[in-house]
N, C-alpha and C positions, 0 to 999 in steps of 0.2 A: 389496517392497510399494510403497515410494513411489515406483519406478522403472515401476510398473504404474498408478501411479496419473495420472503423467505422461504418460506413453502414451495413457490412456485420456482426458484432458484432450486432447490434439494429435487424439486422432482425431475428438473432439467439435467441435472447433474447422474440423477441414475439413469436417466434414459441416456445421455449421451455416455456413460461407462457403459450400458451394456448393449449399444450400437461399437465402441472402439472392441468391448471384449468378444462380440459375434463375428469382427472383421479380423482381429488379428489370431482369434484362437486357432490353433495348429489343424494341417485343416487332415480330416480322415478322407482316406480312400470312397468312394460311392459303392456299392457294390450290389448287382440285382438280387434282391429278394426272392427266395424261392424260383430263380432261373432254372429252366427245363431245356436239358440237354436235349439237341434232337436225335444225335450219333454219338458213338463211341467209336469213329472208325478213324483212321488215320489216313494222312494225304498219300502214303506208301500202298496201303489196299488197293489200288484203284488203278487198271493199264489200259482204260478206254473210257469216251465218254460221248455221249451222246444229245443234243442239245435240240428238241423238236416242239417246232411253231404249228400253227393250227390253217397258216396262209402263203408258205413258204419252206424251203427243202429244208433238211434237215443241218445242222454242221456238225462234226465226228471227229474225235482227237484218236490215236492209239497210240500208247506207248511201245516205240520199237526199238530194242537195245538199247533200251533205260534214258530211250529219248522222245518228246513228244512227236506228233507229227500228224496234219493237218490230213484229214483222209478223206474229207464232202465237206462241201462241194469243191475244194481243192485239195490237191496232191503236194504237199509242200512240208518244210518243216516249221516247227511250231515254237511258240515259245513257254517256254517253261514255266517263267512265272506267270502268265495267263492261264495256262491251265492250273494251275496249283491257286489262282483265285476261283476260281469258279468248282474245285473242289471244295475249297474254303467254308462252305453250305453245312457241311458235315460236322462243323464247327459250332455252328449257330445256336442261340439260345432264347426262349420264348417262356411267359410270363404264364402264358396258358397252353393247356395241354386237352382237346376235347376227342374223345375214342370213338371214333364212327364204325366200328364193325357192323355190316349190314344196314347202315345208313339207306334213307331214300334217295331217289336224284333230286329231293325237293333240300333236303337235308344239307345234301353238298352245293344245291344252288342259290341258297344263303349267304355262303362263303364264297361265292364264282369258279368254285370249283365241278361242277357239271361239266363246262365246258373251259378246262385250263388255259389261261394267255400261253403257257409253256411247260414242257415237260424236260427236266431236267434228269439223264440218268448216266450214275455212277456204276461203271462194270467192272467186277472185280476179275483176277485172271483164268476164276472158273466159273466164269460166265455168268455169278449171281450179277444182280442188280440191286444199288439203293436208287431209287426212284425218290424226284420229289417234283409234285405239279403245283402250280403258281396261278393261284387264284384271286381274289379280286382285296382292294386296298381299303384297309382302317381307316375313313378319313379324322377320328379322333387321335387316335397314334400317330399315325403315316408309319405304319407296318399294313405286311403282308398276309395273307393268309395261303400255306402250305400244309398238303398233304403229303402225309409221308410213313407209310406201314402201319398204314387204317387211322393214324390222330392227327386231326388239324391244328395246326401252331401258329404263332403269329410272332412273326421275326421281320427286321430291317429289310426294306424293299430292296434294298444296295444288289441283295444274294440277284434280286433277276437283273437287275440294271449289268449286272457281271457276265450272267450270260447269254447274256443279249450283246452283246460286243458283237460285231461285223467282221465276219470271217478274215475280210482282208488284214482287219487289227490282230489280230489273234497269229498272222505269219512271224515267223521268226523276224525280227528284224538286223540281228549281226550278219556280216557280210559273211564271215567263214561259217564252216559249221565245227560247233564245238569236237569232235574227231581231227580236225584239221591242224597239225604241227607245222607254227610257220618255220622256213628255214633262209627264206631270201625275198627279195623282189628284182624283178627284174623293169624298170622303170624306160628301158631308150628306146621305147615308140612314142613316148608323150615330148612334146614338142618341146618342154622345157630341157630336158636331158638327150634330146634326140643327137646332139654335138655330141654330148660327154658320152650317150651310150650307158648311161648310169645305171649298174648292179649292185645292192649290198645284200651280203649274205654272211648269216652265221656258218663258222669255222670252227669247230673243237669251242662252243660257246664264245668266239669272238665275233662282233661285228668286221665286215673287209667290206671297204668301197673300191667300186674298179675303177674310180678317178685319184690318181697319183696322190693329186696336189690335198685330197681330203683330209680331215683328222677328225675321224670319227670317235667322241666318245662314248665307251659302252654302255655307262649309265644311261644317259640320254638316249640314247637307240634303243635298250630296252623299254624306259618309260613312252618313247614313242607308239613302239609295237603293242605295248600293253593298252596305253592309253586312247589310241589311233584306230585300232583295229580289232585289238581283242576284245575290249571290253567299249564300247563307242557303239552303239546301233545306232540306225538310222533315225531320223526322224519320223520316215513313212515309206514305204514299199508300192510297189506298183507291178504289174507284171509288164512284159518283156518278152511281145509274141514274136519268134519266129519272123511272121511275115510281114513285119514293120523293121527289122533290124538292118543297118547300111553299115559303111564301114568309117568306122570311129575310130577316133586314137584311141591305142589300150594298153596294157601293163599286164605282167603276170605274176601269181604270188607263188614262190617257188615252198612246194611242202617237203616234209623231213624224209615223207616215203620215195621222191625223187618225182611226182606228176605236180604240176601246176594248175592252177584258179587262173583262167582268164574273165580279164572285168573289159568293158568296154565304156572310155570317157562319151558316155554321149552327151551332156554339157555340164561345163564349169560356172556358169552366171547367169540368173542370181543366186542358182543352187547348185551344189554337184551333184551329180544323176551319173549312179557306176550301174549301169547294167551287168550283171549276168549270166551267159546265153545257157550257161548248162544247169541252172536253176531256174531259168525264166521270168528274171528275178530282175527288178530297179530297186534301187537305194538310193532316194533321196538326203542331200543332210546339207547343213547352211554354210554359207561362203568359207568361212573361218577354219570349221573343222575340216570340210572340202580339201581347202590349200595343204591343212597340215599334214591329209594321210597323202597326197601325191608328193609331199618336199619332205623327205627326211633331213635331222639335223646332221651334215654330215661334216659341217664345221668347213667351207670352203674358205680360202681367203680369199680378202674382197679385190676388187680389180681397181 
């Protein structure tokens, strides 16, 4: 009996060293076996793109002056990392690789590719195309099956979930457009500065407020402009027809070429909402960030 008891102790003993040795040994990278590239092309190849459903209009990016920009079913600008996810396909890597030149329609309706959920096409700037069509779901994987220059592959559903995004997600959502050098604001139509009349504008790279009593810090006013406006998109966009628009307090953003950005406050609570009107464009964003692009730090003393 004690001789069994020993034994069963020593057996216990190498199973729990080699459960601590499987948990703490250093751990290797994972990496796919025999992954199959589907492209070699770069997110640089590519100055349009075309995204078409089987029940609904098409949506259409083209890059214009090395900038995206929304072309169907709206005319707007676009945002840049949205398009560069949904290039990101080009990317993708698949386990299996099966060559269907001259395939039957029985052949492709296997895969649900007969009749594609979506067709996916990357146009380069002479007009070739990488085409990829998005056919039906592995439910042992939860991958995809795509067609793409005659071989079916089976890669992360994610690639259609991407682009299938909802045109209105896909607008730019920063308030300026990247081209746009801020140089001032001019802030004394908005009720809070309506007194003071409050302008600050960079000077030979200084900040100046038109309120006497100010003391503007220039780090601070940089980190504002940067953090406020440059780099701050919105939370959500909305368009901003025309024949709804009244007359709002508004603000304008003075640029370096000497024209200004008129935005229109059409409400501060519960959210800011900057309209617009020459982009036809709303910019949603929440109380907080709202307060902080209409109040620069201009360091006033208190009363």
């Amino acid at each position: 009996m004690k001789n069994r008891w020993i034994i069963n102790f020593i057996l216990l003993g190498l199973v729990a060293g080699l459960v601590a040795f499987l948990y703490l040994r250093p751990k290797t990278e994972v990496t796919q076996e025999n992954a199959i590239e589907l492209t070699a092309f770069k997110l640089a190849d590519f100055s349009a793109i075309s995204i078409e459903h089987p029940t609904k209009a098409a949506v259409t990016l083209a890059k214009v002056d090395g900038f995206w920009r929304l072309t169907a079913p709206y005319k707007t600008r676009a945002d840049k990392d949205s398009a560069a996810r949904i290039i990101s396909i080009i990317a993708a890597k698949s386990k299996e690789k099966l060559a269907i030149t001259g395939a039957s329609s029985a052949d492709l309706e296997k895969f649900g590719l007969n009749n594609p959920r979506l067709k996916l096409k990357l146009i380069r700037p002479d007009a070739s195309v990488a085409q990829f069509d998005f056919g039906a779901h592995n439910p042992v994987t939860d991958e995809q099956y795509v067609l793409h220059d005659n071989a079916v592959y089976l890669i992360a559903s994610v690639y259609e979930e991407i682009a299938n995004t909802q045109a209105i997600e896909l607008i730019d959502k920063n308030p300026l457009k990247p081209t746009e050098k801020v140089a001032g604001f001019d802030f004394s139509k908005l009720e809070q500065w309506a007194e003071s009349k409050l302008n600050i504008d960079l000077v030979s790279g200084q900040w100046k407020a038109s309120i006497a009593a100010a003391k503007p810090q220039q780090n601070e006013l940089n980190e504002w402009l940067e953090f406020s406006w440059l780099k701050n998109p919105a939370s959500s966009v909305d368009f901003y027809p025309a024949s709804n628009r009244e007359t709002y307090p508004s603000f304008e953003v003075k640029m370096a070429d000497g024209t200004k950005v008129h935005f229109d406050k059409i409400q501060e609570s519960p959210n800011l909402l900057l309209g617009r009107p020459d982009e036809g464009l709303i910019y949603n964003y929440p109380p907080d960030v709202g307060f902080t692009m209409l109040n620069p730090p201009i360091n006033l003393p208190s009363k």
